[in-house]
C-alpha positions as CSV (number, residue, x, y, z in Angstrom):
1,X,13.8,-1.5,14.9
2,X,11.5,0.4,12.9
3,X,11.8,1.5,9.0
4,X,12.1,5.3,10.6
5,X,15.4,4.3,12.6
6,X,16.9,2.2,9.5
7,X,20.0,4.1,7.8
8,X,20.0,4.5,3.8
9,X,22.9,2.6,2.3
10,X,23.1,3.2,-1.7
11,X,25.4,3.7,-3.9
12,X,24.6,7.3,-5.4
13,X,26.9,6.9,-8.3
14,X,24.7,3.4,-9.2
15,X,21.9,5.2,-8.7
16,X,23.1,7.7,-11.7
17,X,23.9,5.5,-13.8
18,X,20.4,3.9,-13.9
19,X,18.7,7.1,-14.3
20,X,20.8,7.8,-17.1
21,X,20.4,4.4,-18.9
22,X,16.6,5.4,-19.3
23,X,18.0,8.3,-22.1
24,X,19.9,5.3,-23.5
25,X,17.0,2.7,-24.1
26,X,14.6,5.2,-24.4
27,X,16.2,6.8,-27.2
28,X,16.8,3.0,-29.1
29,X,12.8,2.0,-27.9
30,X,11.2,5.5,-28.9
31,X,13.7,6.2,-31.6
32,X,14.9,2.9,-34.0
33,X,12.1,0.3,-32.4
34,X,9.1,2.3,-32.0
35,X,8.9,5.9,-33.0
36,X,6.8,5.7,-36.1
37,X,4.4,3.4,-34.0
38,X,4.4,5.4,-30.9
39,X,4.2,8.9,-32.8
40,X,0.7,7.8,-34.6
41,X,-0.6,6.0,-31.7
42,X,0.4,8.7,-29.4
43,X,-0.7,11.6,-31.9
44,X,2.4,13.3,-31.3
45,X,3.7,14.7,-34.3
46,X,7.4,15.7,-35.3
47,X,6.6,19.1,-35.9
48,X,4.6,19.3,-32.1
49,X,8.4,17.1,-30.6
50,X,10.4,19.3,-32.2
51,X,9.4,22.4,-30.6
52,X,9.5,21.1,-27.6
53,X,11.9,23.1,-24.6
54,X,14.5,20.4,-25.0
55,X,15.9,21.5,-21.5
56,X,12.7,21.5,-20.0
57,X,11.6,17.8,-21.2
58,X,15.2,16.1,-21.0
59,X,16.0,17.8,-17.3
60,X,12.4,16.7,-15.8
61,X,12.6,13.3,-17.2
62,X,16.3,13.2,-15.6
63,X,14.8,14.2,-12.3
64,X,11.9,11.4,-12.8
65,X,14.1,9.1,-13.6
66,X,16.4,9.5,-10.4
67,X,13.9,9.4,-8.2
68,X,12.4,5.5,-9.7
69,X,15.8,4.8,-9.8
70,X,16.3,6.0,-5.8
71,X,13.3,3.9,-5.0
72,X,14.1,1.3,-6.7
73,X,17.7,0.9,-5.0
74,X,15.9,1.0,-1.6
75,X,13.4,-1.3,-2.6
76,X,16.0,-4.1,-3.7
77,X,18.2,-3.2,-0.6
78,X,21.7,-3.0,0.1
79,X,22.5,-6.8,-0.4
80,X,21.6,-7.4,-3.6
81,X,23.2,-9.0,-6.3
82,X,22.8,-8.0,-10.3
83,X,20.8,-11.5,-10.4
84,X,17.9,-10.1,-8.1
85,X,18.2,-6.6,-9.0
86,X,17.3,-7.5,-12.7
87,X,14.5,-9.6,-10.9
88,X,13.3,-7.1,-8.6
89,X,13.3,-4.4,-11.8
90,X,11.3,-7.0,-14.2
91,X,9.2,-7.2,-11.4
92,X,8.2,-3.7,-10.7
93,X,8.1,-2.9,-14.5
94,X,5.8,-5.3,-15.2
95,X,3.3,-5.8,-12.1
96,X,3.4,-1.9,-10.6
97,X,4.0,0.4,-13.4
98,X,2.6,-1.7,-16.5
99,X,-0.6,-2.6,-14.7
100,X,-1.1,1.2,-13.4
101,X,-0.7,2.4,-17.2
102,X,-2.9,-0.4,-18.0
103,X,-5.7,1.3,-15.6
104,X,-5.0,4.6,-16.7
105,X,-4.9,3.8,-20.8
106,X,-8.2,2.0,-20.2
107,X,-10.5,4.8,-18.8
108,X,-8.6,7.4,-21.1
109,X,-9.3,4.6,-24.4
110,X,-6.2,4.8,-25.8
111,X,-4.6,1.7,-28.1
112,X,-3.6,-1.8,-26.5
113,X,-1.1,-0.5,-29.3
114,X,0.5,2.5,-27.2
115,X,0.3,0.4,-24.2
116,X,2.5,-2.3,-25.1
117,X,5.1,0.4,-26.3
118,X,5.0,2.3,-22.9
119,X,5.1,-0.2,-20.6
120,X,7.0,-2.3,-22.5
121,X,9.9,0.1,-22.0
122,X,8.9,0.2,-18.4
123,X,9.4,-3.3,-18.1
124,X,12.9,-3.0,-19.8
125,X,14.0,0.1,-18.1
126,X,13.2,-0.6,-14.3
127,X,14.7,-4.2,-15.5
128,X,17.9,-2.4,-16.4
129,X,18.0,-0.4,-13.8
130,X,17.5,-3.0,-11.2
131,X,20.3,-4.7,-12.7
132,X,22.7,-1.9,-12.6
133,X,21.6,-0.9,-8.6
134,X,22.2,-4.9,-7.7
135,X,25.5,-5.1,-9.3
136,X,26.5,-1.9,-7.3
137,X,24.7,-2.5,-4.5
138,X,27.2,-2.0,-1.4
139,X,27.2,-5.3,-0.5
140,X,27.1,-6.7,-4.0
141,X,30.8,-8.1,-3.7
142,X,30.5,-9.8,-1.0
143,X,26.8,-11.4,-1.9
144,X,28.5,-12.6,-5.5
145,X,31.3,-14.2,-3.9
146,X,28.8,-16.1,-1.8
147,X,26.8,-17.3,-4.3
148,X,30.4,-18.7,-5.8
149,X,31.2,-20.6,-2.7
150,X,28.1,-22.1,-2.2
151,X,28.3,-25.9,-2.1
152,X,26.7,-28.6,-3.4
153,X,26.1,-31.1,-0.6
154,X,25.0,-33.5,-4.0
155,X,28.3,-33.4,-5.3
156,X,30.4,-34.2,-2.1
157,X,31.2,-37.7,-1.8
């Protein structure tokens, strides 16, 4: 069988939720964490955010965000646990999507600064995410109980 004859299995609602959670830890990372930081090494200023089409910025980001967060849940699969999803997210955040902002901050000379912010929360969001889609993943039940029942041929006696 070929990846063009394979049916999608996700869980849409899952998928939702993690492209929400990016408004949640994006608004503690840019706001609380980092927003002085990432303001003066960005050289956005609050005057220049402010005016921003609110509707605009929020509703794009909401459609980016579902579609790394669609990706993502085929890229972990359908039998996925929280465990691995979490895994699988650390994974892309740090060795896809950091290293590619890497590339692109070093021809365009911007800070190590502004780097370590951005794909920092890369890292943390697709981690999150991940971990959401795994728990929810359709066959996430089942693969917990598994990994409950699983025994320890050391410990039998």
């Amino acid at each position: 069988m070929d990846a063009s004859s394979t049916p999608v299995h996700v869980n849409w609602l899952a998928i939702l939720v993690a492209a929400l959670a990016g408004f949640v830890v994006g608004g503690v990372w840019y706001g609380p964490l980092f927003s002085k930081v990432w303001m003066r090494e960005s050289g956005v200023n609050p005057e220049k955010a402010r005016a921003a089409n609110k509707a605009k910025l929020f509703g794009t980001v909401f459609v980016l965000n579902l579609i790394a967060a669609f990706s993502l849940a085929m890229f972990i699969g359908e039998n996925a646990t929280w465990k691995f999803g979490l895994f699988a997210g650390f994974m892309t955040g740090l060795t896809f999507v950091s290293t590619a902002l890497g590339v692109i901050y070093l021809f365009e000379a911007r800070s190590l600064r502004l780097w370590l912010i951005n794909a920092g929360y890369q890292v943390v969001i697709f981690s999150v995410m991940g971990a959401i889609l795994g728990a929810w993943s359709p066959a996430a039940p089942q693969a917990q109980a598994d990994e409950q029942h699983v025994i320890d041929l050391g410990k039998v006696r």
